[in-house]
C-alpha positions in Angstrom: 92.4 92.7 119.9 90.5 89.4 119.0 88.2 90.5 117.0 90.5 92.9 114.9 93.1 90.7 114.6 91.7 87.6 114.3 88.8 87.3 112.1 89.0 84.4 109.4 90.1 86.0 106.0 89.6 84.9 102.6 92.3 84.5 100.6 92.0 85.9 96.8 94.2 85.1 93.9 95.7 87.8 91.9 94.0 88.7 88.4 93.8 86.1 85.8 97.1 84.7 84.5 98.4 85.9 81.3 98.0 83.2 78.2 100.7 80.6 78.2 101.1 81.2 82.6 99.1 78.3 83.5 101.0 75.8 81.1 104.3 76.8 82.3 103.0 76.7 86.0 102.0 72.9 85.3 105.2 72.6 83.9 107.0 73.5 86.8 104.8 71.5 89.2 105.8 68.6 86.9 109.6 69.2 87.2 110.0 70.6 90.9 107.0 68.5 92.8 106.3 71.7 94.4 102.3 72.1 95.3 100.5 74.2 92.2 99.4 77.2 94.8 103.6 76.9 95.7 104.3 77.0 92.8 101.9 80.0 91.3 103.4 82.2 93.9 106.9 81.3 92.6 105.9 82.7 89.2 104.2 85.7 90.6 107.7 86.5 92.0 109.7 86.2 88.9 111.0 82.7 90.2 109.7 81.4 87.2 112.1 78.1 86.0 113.1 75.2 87.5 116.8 76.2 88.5 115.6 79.3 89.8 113.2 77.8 92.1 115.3 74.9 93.5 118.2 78.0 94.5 115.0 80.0 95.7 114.3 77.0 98.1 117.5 75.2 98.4 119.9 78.7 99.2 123.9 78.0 99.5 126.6 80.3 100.7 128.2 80.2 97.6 125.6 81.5 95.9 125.2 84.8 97.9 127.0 87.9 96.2 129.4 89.6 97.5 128.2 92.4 100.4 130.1 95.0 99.3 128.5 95.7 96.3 125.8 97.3 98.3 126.4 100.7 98.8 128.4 102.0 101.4 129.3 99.0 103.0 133.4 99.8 102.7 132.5 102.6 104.5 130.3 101.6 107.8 133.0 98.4 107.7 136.0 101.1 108.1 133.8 103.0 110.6 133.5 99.7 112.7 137.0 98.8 112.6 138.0 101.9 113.7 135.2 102.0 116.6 137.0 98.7 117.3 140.6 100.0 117.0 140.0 102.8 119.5 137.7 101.3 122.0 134.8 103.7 120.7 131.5 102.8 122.1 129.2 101.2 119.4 125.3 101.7 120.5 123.2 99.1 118.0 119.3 100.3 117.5 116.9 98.0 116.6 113.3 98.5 116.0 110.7 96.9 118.1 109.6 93.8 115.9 111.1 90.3 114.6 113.3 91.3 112.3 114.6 94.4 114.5 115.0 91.9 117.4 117.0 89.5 115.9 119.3 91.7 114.2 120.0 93.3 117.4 120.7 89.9 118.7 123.0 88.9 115.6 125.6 91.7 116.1 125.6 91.7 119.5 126.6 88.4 119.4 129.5 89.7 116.7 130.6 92.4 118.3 131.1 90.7 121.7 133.0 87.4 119.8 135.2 91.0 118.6 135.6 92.9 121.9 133.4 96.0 120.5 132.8 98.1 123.6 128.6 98.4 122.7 125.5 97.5 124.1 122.3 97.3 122.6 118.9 99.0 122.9 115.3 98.8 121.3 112.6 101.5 121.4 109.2 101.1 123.4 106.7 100.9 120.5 104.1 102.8 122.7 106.3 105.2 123.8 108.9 106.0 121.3 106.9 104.9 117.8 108.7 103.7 114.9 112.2 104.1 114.2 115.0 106.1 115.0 114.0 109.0 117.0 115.6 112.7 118.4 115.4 111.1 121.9 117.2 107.9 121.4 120.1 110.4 119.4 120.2 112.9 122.7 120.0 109.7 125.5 123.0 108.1 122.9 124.8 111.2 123.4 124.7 111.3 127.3 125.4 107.9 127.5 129.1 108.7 125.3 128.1 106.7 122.5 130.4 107.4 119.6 128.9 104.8 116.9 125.2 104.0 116.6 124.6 101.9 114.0 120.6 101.2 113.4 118.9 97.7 112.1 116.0 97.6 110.6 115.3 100.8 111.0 116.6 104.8 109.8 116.1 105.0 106.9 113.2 107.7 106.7 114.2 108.9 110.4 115.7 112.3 108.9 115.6 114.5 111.9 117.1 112.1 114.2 119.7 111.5 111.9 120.5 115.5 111.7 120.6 115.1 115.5 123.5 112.6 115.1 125.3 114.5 113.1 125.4 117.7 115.3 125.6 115.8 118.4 128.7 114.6 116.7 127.7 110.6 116.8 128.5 109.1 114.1 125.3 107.3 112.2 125.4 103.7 110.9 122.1 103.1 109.2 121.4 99.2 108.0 118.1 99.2 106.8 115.4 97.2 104.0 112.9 99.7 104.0 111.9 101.5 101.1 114.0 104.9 100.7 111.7 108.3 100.4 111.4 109.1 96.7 111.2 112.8 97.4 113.4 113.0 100.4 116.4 110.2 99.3 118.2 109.1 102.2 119.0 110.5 105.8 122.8 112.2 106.7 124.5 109.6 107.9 128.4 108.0 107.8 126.8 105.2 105.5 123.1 104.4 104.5 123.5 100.3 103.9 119.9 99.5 102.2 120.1 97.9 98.9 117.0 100.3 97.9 118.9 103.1 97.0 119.2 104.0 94.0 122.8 104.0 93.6 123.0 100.4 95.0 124.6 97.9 92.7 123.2 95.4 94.5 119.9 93.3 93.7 
């Protein structure tokens, strides 16, 4: 693991900046302070003025959009509520890593402030692999869960989420992975991932 993992690396900058970059960079450093590597990166993002790099660094609430402009949020929201509304059991799948983690963490902590019936499971990375899997969907299924709403993960999980649907769960799927090109997204009662094509959001 050591010696895979954690060998020094070199770190390389990107090919040579386009004429008129490296003014504009000093520019920037000039108006925000930022370091000139900081602030290099902020250009190679498109986060290339001032303002955009003090909201970049300095987020508010009031600046975020509004959620339901990404695709088929109305309708995993109107799925929850009525999960809620019944006393449906809500089963939330996370993948294995950070992010998968804590966003298991984040709505259990939601849907136990709103009495969900729900409990929350992660996959054994060795075992089970990546993702949503025809396992989880059959154990979900024994277990009586009605809901399953996955984070972080789904999105390219198309057989388990053909196992959903006939197993008759219905299939949340919250994910930031990029969608298939050739396959588009899984069957599911909503696909919330801001890469889909159809998704107003940016």
């Amino acid at each position: 693991f050591m010696k895979r993992y954690c060998q020094p690396r070199e770190w390389k900058k990107r090919s040579e900046d386009k004429k008129g970059v490296q003014d504009q960079i000093d520019l920037l450093v000039s108006q925000t302070g930022l370091s000139p590597v900081a602030t290099r990166v902020c250009v190679q993002r498109g986060i290339d003025t001032a303002e955009k790099i003090k909201a970049y660094l300095s987020p508010a609430l009031q600046s975020l959009k509004d959620p339901f402009l990404i695709q088929d949020m109305q309708q995993a929201v109107e799925r929850l509520a009525l999960a809620k509304k019944q006393s449906e059991f809500v089963r939330i799948y996370g993948d294995y890593d950070v992010d998968g983690t804590t966003s298991v963490a984040l709505l259990t902590w939601f849907f136990r402030d709103l009495g969900f019936q729900f409990d929350g499971v992660q996959p054994d990375r060795f075992k089970d692999g990546y993702g949503l899997n025809v396992a989880a969907i059959e154990k979900a299924h024994q277990d009586g869960v009605q809901v399953l709403i996955t984070v972080d993960c789904g999105i390219t999980n198309f057989e388990a989420a053909q196992k959903a649907k006939d197993l008759g769960i219905d299939l949340i799927i919250v994910d930031h992975h990029q969608v298939d090109p050739q396959k588009g997204i899984p069957v599911a009662k909503a696909v919330v991932n801001p890469h889909r094509k159809d998704c107003e959001s940016d």
